[in-house]
N, C-alpha and C positions, 0 to 999 in steps of 0.2 A: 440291715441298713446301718449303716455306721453314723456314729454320733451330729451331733451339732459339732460347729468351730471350736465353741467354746471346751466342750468337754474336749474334743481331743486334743485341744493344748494344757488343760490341765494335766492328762493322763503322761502327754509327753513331760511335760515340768515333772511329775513326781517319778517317774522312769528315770530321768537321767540324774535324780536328788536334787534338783534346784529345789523344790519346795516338799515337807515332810510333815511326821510330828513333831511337836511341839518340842525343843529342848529342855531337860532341865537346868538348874541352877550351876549344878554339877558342870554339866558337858557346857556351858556358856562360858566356864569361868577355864576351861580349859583350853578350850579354842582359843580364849581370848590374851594365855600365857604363850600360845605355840602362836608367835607370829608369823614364822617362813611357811608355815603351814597354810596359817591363814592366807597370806599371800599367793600363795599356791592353789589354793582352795578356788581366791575371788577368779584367778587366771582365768581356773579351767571353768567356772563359773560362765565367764564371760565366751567363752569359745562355744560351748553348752549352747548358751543364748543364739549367739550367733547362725549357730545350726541348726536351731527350733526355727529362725526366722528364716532362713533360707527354705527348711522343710515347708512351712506355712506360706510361703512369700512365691510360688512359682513361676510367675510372671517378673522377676526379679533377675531370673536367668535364661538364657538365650542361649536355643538347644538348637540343634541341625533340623532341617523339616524332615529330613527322611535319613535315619541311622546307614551305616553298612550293612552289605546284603551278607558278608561275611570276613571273619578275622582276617588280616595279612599282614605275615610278616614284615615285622623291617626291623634296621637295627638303631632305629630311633628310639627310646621308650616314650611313652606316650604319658603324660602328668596325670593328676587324680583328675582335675575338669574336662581334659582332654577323652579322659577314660570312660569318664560319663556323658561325653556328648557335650560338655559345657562351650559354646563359644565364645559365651562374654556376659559380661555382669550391665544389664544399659542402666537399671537403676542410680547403684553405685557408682557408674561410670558419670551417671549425668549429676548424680551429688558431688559428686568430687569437683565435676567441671565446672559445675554452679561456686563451689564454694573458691574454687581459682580464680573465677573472675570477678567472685566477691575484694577476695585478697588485691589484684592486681583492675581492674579493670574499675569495679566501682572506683577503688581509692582516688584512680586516675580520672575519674568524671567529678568527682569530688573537687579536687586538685585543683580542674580547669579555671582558669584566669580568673588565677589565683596569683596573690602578688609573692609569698613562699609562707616560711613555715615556722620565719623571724618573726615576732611581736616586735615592735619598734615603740620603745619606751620613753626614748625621750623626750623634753620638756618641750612643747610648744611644735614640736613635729607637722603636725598635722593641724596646727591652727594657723589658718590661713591671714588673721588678721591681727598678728603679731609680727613686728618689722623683724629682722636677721637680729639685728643688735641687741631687742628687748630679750630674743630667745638666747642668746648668749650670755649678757647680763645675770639673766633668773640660773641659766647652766652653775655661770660660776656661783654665784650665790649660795645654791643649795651643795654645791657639792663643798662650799667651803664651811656651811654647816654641819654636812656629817661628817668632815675631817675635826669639827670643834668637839674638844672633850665635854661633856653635859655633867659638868660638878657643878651648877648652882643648883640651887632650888627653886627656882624660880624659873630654870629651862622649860621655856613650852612645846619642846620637842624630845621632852625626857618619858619614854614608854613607861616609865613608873608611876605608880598612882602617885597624885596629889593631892590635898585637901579643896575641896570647892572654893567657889570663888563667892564671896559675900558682899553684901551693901546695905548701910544701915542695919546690921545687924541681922538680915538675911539671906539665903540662901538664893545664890542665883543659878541654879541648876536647872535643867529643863529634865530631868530624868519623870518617868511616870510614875514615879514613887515618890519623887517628892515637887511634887510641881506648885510652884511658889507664886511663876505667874504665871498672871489670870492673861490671855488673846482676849483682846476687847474687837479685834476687827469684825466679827460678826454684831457686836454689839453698838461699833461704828456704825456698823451697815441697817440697823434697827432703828439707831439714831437719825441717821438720812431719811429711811423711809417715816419716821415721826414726823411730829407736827413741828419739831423743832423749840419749841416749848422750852423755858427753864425748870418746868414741875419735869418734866421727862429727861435733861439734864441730870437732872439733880436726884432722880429714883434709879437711874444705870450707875452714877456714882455712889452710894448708896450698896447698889449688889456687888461692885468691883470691891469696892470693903471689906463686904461679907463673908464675899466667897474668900479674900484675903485671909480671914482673919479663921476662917474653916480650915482652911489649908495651912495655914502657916505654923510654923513651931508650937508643940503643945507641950512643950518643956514645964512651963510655970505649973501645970495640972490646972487650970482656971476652968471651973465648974462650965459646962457649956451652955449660951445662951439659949433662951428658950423664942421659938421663931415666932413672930406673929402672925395673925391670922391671914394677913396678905400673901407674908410667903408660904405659907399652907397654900394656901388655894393657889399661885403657883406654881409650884410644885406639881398639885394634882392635876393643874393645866396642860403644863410637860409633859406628864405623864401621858395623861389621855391622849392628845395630839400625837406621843410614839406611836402608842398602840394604833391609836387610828390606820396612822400611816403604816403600822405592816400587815394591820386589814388590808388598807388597800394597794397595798406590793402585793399579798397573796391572791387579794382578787383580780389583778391586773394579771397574775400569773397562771390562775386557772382561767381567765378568758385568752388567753393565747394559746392555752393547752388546747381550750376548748376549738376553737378557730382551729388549731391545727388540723385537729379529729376531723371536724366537718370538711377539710380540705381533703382529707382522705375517705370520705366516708363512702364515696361513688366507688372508689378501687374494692372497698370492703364489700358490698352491696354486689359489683359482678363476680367476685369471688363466692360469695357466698350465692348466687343466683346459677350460677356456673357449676354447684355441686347438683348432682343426681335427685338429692331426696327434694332440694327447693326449689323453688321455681322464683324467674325472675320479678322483684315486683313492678307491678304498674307504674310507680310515681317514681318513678328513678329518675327519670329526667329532668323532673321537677328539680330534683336535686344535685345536679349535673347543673342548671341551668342558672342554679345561684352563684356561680364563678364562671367567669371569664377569662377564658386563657390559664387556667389556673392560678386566678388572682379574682380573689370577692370583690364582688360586685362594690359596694360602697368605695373601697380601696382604688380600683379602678376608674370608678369617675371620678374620685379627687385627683387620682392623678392627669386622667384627662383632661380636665377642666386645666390642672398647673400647666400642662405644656402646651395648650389652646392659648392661655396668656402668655406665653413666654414665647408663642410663634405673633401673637400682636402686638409683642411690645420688640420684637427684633428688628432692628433699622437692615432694611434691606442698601445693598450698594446700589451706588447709582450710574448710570457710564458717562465717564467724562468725555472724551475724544472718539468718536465711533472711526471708526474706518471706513471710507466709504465703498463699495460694491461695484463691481463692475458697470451694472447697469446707469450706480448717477454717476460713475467718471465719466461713460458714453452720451451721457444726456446732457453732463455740462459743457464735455466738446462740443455736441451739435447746439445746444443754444448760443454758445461763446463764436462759433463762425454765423447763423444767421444773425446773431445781433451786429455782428462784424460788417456784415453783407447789407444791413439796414441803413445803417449810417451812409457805409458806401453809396449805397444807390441816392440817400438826400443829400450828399456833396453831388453826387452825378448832377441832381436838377435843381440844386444850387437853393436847396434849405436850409435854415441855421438846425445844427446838430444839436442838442440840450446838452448840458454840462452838467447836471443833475447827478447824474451816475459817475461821473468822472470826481466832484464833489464828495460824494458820498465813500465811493471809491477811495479815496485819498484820504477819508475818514478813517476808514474802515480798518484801511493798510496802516494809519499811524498810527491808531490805538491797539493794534496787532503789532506791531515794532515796538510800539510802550511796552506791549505785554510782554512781548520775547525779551525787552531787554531789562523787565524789572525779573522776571523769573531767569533767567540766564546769568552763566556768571558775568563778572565784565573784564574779565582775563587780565589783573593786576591793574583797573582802569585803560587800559589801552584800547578799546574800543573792538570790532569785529574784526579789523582789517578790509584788507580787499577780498572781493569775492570772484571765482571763477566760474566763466557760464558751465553748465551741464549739458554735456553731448550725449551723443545715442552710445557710444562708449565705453561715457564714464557709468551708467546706469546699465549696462552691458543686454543691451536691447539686441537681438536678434532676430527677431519678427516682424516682418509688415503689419501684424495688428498694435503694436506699443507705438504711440504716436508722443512724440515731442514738440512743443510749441518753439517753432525756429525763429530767427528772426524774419527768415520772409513768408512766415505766417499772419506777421501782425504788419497791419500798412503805418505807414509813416501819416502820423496826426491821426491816427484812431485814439480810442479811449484804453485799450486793452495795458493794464498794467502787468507785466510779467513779478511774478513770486520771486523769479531768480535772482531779480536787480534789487539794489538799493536805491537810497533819496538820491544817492549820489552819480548812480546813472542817470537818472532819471533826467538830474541837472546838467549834465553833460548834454546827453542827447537833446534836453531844451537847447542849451549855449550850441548848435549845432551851428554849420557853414551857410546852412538855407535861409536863417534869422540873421544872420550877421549880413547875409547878400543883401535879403531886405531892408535892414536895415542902413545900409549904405548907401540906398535908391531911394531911401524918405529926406524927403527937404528939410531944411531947420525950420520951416512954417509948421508942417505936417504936425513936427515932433512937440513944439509949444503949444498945439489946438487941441492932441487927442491924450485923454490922460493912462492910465494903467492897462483900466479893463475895457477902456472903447478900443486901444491899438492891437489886445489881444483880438477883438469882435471882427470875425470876415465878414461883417457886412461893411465897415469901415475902413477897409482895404483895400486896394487899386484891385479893377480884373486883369494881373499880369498874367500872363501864358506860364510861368510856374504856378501860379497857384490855381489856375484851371485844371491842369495837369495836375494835379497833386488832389483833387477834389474829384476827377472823374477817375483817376487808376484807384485798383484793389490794396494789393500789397506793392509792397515794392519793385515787384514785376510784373503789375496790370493783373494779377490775377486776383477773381471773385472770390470769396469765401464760400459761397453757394452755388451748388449743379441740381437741374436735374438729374435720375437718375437715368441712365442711359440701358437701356433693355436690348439695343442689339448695336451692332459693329455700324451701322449708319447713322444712328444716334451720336454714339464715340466720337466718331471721326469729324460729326459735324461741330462736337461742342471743341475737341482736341483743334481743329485745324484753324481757330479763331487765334490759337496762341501755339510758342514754340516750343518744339518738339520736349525742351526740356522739364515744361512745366506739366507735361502729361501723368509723369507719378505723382507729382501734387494735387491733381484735378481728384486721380484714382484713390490718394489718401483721403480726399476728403469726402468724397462721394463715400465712401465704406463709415467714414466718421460719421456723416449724416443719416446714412441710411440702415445702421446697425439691425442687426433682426432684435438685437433684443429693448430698440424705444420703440416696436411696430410691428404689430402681426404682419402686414405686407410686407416685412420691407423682406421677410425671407424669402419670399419670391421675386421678387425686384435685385435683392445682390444675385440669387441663383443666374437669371436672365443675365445681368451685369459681368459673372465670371464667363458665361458663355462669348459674351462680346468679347472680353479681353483675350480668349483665346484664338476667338477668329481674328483678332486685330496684330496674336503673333502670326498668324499663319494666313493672311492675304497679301497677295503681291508683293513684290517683293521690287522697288524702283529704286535705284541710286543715288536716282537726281530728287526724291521725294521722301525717301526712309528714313525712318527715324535714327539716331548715333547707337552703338552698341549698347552704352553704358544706358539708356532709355528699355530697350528692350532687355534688357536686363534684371532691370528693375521692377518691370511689367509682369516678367517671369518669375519674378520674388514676391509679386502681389498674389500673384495665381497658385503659385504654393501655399502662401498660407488661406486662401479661398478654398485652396482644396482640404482641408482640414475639418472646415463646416460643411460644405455641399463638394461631396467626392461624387455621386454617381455625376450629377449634372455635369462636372468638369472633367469626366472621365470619356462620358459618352460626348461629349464634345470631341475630345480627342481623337475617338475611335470611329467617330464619321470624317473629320480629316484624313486620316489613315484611310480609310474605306474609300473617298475618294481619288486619294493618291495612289491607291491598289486597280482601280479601274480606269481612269485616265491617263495617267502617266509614270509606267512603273517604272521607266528605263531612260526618262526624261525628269528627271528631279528639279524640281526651281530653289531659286536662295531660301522664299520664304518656309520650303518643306524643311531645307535644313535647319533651319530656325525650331521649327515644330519641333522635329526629333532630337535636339537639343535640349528643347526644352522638355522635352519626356522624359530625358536624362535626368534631370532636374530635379524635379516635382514627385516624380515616382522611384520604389522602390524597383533597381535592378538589379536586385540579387536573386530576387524569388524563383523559386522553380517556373511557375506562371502566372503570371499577371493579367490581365484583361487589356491594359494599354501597352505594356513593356514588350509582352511579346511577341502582338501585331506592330509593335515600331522594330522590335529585330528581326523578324520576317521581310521586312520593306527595306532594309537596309541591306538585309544576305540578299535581295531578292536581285538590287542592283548591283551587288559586288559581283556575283557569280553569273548575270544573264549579261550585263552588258558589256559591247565591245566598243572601250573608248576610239573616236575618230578625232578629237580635239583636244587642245591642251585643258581648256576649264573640263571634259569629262573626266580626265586624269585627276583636277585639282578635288572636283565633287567625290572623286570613287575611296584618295587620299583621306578626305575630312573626315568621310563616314568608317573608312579603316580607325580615325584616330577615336572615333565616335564611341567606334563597336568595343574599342578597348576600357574606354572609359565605361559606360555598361558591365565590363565584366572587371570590374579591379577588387569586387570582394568576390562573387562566385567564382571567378577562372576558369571561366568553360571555353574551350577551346573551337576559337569559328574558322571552319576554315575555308573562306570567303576571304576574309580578311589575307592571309596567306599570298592564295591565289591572284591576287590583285594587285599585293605590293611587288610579288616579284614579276606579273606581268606588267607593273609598270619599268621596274628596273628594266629588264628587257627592253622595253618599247622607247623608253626615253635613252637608253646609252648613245654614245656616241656613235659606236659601231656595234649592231646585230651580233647576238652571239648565237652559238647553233645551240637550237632547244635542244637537241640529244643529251649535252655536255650539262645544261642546268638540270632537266628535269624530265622525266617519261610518265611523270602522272599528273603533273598541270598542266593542263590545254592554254598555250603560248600563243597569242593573238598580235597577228602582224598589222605592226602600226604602218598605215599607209601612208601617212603622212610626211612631210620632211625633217629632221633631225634637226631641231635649232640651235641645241647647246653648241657652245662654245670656249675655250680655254678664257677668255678674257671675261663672261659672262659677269655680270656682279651677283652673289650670293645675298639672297635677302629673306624675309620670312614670308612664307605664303600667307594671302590676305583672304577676305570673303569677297573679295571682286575680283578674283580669279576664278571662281566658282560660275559667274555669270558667262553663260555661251556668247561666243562673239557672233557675226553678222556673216555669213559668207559672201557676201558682194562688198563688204570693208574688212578683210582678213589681216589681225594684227602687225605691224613691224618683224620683220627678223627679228632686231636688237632685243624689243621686248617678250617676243614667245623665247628667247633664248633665257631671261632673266628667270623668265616662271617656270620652264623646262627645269633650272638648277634650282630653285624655290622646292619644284614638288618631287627630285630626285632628295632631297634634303634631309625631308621633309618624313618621307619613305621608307630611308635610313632610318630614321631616328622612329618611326611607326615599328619598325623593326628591332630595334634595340628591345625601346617597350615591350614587345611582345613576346622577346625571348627573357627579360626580367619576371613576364608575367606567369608563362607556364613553365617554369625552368625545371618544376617538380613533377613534370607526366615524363613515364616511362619511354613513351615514344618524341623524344625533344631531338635526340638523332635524327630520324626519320623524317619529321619534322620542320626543320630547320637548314637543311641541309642542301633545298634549294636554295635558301636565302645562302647558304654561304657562297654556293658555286656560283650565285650571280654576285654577291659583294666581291668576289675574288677575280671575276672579268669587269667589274668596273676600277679597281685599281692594276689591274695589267698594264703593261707595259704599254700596250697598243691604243688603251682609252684612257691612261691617264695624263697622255697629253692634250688631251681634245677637251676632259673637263676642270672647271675648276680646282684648284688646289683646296677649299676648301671642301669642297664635295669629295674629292680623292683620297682626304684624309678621314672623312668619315666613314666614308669605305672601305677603308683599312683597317679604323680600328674596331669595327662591326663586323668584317670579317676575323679580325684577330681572339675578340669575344666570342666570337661563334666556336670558333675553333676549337678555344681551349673549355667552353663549357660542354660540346661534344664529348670533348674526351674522359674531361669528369664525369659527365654520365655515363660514357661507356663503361668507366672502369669501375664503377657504381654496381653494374649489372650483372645479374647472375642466369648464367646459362639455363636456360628451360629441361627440365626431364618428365620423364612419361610414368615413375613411377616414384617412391621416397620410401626404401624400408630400410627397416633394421638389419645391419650385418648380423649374419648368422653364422656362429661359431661351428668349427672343425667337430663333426661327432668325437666321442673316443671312445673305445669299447672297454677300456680296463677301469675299475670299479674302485671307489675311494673309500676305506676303510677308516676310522675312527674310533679307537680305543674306549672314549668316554660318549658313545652313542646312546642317545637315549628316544624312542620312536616317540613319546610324548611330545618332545621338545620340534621347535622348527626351527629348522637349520639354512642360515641364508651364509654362500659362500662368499659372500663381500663382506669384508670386516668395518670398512668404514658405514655402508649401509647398515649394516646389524647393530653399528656400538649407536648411529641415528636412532632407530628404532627404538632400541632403550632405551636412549635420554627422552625422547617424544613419550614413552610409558611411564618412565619417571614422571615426567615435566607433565604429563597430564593429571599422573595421580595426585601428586602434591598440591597441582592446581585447584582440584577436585576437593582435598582435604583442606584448604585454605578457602573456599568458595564457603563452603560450609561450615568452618567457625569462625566466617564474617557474619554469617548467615546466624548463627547462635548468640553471637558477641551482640547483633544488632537488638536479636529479639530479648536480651538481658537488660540492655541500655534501656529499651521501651517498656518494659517492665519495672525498673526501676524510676525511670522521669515519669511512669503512670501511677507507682507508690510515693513519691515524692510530691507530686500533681493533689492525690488524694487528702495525705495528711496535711498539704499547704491549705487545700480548700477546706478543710474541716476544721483546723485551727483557724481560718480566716471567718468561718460561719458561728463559730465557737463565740469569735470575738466579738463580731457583729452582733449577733444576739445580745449579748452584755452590752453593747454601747446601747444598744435599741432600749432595752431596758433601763436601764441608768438615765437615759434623756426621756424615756416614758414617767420614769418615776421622779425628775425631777422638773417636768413640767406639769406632775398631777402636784406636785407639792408646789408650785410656783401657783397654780391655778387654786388651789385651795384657800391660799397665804391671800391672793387675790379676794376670793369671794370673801373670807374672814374680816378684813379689812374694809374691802364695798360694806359689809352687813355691819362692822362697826361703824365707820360712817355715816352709816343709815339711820343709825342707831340716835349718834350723835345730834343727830339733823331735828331727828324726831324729838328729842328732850329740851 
């Protein structure tokens, strides 16, 4: 069995001579005449060494995992590491690489922002609180000192010794050898804490002497005084009081030792409980349980206790201006219209209103205008300026639920003060055309009997027909501040049909202000029932002579969308029972009010979705009549137009292609021309439906835009004018046109837009023929033209877009050859690609990977260096900083034991005192 380590690196040190017998005197002093020798000697010395360490060190070098199976020649030679299998040194290789980026890499982490490498010396540089001019001054100054030659004796910037400086005969040096004077500041400070006494005066003056006279010049030899018994005994006082004090620095010093231990003493205990032969002991816990958190118990509740006081004496903030919440903006709307609605109704029955509030009010707002304009600035004295009202606009409100206090929200002579006005509307609006009328109509009797506040009093005022009028309306247009809440379409209609059509979205605003779901667990039920009404109230009957203006229902439809935001199924399934009814009573007979509905579905809902639940039963009912029915009158033509332009509008983010829409507008072309064209020549796959009816247009026609009352079926025992079926004939050929342009802008990007489109051209192109473009309007002619001239050349673009269809896509296959390609510098190992451009690829991607690879990973080294190094730099910062910390902890430990000492010393003299 072969040795230990140790011996057989002895054995190898004395095998190769590093270490021997002993030399003598002789052979030392030889060696040490033969330098080159010696030199020679340490070389191989050192080469010696190096190869013991490598022999011992095996894991130092990186060998093949499996040698050759046998020799083969080549005429490379092969190197000594190579010969033994050596790949590579990782040791060496990783010291080396370590100490590189010690050289290069720490320096440069060092370095970082860092201002360089300049010391910057001059005077006043970096002191901030030196003007330019002082630092210049002192520049010149000193620099014109050292250009002075130092020939006095008296130069106090002469580096050569000089004689000390004296007074009265002594020595004013502060050196520690000859210290002359005595610091009385502690002696000051003895003096303070005295009783202030001239006996205590007069004994500190006295030691200042003393100690003088100890220290001072002992030139003369004067025999030394002999001390008295007072300064004996302080003297021994001083003394003892040292010692004391570094008793108790070392005792202060072994109870922190000791504290330390016992903070350790649970790790020692499972360590030692944790060996084999002991067993853990029982009361370990005990002593686990004297610290907390690993901080003693006593330590811990004083500090508890400090940060309990320091959380009751912190002044918490307080809120000054809250914001208010949705719920009270909605609760102060709905009180601000019933108190509105109170008054109203006690001018209705002719009660005096109270002024209380209006007082109060007016209070309220001046001492809020005090306060804005003591806090505010007052923009060079110029005052606010004028103010502009606030529109729905300027606050960029988009939504029927943000409500604005308008002006015919608030009635004329209520109390309601708007925020947005000043005194100075306010006075205007008083100085109004209504007072000056009255006031025109009062006698000079009247005006000498009643003074200030009786002429303001409506009970002392005539009952003229204005101001009855003015005491029985709401707002400025009669209308109330307060609804019930109306739960179905007969409700609506009764409370809407008391007043005109336009104040219908006012009623609807405020009924939603009043009855918000969030002042009222009902009231979520109540607006649910409510959106249901307003959607039957778009989609009933549909009269001329009775219906509401566009811009009404409109509005209506803008309420309903954001209604649908809070209750979607109730406003959804409303919709889809209109639908459902229009699916079973009248699929191919539409009324105004259904296009309304589908309109409004437009609207309100998402038509892009693949499926919707409302969207796409309303595009079902729409394809349902584009493709089933065959117009007999101009309004079916006008209705089949609307819902073409409808169907467009539904798809202008999807783009799905309906082709209903299609079919309809060019069998309106068709139907409406002046003269029949042969369906062969338009189209063989749209079913062309002969209008039976008679051809109105006409070349004089007036060109106008289609209306929603062209949509309504006329009467057949009052069958319109000529004149007029001719206007709306060129209305819905127009109209059609331009449904067409749209649609070819919309799918311009499907493959089959040829195909497609292509009936529209061949009827746009027999509406401006020869033969019918005298019979229609010139402007309809020209639209026709240049709808077919679009058509045309977007055709062609696509066609020449397109690429012919095949049945199959391969690769050409090269010409066999049977003659064989020889290569001089063949080699079967290697892979041989006969593209050169692909092959010199290939390499650079091998390249460009390996490098990658090799750069990946001495990021990867570089990093784990850096973090190694900010983890020793981390170390020795926190160790020097606990280093320190300890000392300061100590030094304030020991000079509050000496402060607390000096304390009781002085209490127990006092005491002392008292008692004598």
């Amino acid at each position: 069995m072969a040795g230990s380590q140790l011996k057989r690196l002895k054995a190898s040190l004395r095998e190769q001579g590093v270490i021997g017998p002993q030399q003598s005197k002789k052979q030392k002093r030889r060696n040490a005449e033969e330098q080159k020798g010696r030199n020679d000697k340490r070389l191989q010395r050192g080469a010696v060494l190096s190869g013991i360490r490598e022999q011992f060190n095996p894991f130092d070098l990186k060998h093949a995992a499996r040698g050759p199976k046998f020799d083969v020649t080549s005429n490379v030679p092969k190197s000594a590491s190579a010969a033994k299998g050596i790949q590579g040194r990782p040791g060496a290789a990783k010291a080396a690489s370590e100490e590189r980026r010690r050289e290069t890499l720490l320096v440069d982490m060092q370095r970082r922002n860092k201002v360089g490498g300049i010391l910057d010396r001059r005077f006043g540089e970096n002191d901030p609180s030196m003007a330019p001019e002082d630092k210049m001054l002192e520049r010149f100054a000193r620099e014109k000192q050292r250009a002075h030659k130092k020939n006095s004796m008296f130069d106090l910037e002469d580096d050569g010794p000089i004689g000390g400086l004296t007074h009265g005969g002594k020595s004013l040096s502060f050196d520690d050898d000859d210290d002359t004077l005595a610091d009385d500041f502690e002696e000051d400070l003895d003096a303070e804490d005295s009783d202030g006494s001239v006996r205590e005066r007069q004994r500190l003056k006295r030691l200042r002497g003393l100690a003088g006279e100890d220290d001072g010049d002992t030139s003369d030899k004067e025999p030394e005084r002999k001390k008295s018994k007072k300064e004996v005994m302080e003297e021994i006082i001083a003394k003892s009081k040292l010692h004391k004090y570094e008793r108790q620095a070392a005792k202060e010093d072994d109870d922190a030792m000791r504290a330390t231990i016992d903070k350790e003493l649970p790790d020692i205990q499972m360590l030692l409980a944790s060996s084999a032969k002991n067993k853990r002991p029982e009361n370990s816990t005990g002593v686990a349980a004297a610290s907390i958190a690993g901080v003693e118990r006593g330590e811990f509740d004083r500090d508890f206790d400090m940060r309990v006081k320091r959380l009751a004496q912190d002044r918490r903030a307080q809120p000054q201006d809250r914001t208010k919440t949705e719920e009270e903006r909605l609760e102060e709307e709905s009180k601000r219209l019933r108190e509105l609605e109170e008054k109203r109704q006690r001018r209705m029955r002719g009660e005096e209103v109270s002024d209380s509030n209006e007082s109060e009010d007016g209070k309220g707002k001046d001492s809020a205008a005090d306060d804005e304009e003591m806090d505010g600035d007052d923009d060079f004295g110029l005052g606010e300026g004028l103010r502009t009202r606030t529109t729905a606009a300027g606050v960029l409100l988009d939504d029927e639920d943000d409500f604005i206090i308008d002006d015919d929200l608030v009635a004329s002579g209520s109390d309601l003060d708007l925020d947005l006005g000043d005194s100075g509307d306010e006075s205007d609006d008083e100085s109004g055309d209504s007072e000056e009328e009255i006031e025109a109509e009062d006698d000079e009797f009247t005006k000498g009997l009643l003074n200030e506040e009786e002429s303001r009093n409506p009970l002392f005022q005539g009952p003229s027909v204005a101001n009855q009028s003015a005491l029985e309306r709401g707002d400025e247009h009669g209308l109330p501040f307060t609804f019930p809440c109306p739960e179905t379409l007969e409700q609506l209609q009764a409370i809407s049909s008391k007043y005109p059509h336009e104040s219908t979205p006012k009623i609807i605003q405020r009924v939603r202000a009043l009855y918000h779901p969030k002042l009222d667990a009902k009231n979520k039920e109540r607006l649910g029932n409510f959106s249901k009404a307003l959607v039957d109230y778009v989609a009933a009957p549909w009269d001329p002579a009775t219906a509401p203006p566009s811009s009404v229902v409109e509005s209506v439809v803008r309420h309903i969308h954001s209604l649908a935001k809070m209750f979607p199924v109730e406003i959804s399934n409303r919709f889809r029972y209109h639908l459902g009814d229009i699916g079973e009573s009248r699929t191919l007979t539409l009324e105004p009010s259904d296009l309304l509905l589908l309109s409004a579905i437009g609207s309100i809902f998402p038509t892009s979705d693949h499926f919707h639940q409302v969207v796409t039963p309303a595009m079902l009912t729409i394809g349902r009549y584009l493709g089933q029915k065959v117009p007999l009158q101009t309004a079916d033509f006008a209705t089949g137009t609307f819902l073409c332009g409808l169907s467009l509008h539904y798809q202008r983010l999807a783009k799905r292609y309906v082709p209903e829409v299609m079919n309809f507008a060019i069998n309106t072309l068709c139907a409406l021309a002046p003269i029949a064209p042969v369906t062969t020549q338009i189209t063989t796959t749209i079913p062309i439906h002969e209008h039976l009816s008679k051809r109105y247009i006409t070349a004089d026609a007036k060109v106008r835009k289609l209306r929603f009352t062209d949509c309504i079926p006329g009467d057949a025992s009052h069958p319109i004018p000529a004149a007029e079926a001719a206007v709306v004939s060129a209305a819905i050929l127009a109209t059609t046109l331009q449904v067409l342009d749209a649609a070819s802008d919309l799918w311009a990007g499907t493959s089959a837009f040829v195909e497609t489109f292509a009936p529209a051209l061949r009827a746009s192109k027999h509406l401006f023929a020869k033969h019918c473009r005298s019979r229609l309007p010139s402007a309809v002619a020209q639209q026709a033209e240049k709808l077919a001239t679009k058509l045309d050349r977007m055709s062609r673009l696509v066609h020449i877009a397109r690429r012919p269809l095949e049945l199959h896509h391969h690769r050409r296959l090269a010409i066999k050859t049977f003659i064989p390609k020889f290569e001089e510098t063949f080699d079967p190992d290697k892979h041989y690609d006969h593209d050169k451009e692909r092959a010199e690829l290939a390499k650079l991607q091998k390249e460009h990977k390996r490098e990658r690879k090799g750069a990946m990973r001495e990021l990867r080294k570089d990093a784990n260096f850096m973090a190694r190094e900010k983890l020793r730099t981390k170390i020795a910062k926190d160790e020097a900083y606990e280093k320190k910390f300890k000392r300061l902890v100590a030094e304030i430990q020991s000079e509050e034991g000496r402060e607390s000492n000096a304390y009781e010393r002085e209490k127990a003299a006092r005491k002392r005192a008292n008692n004598r």
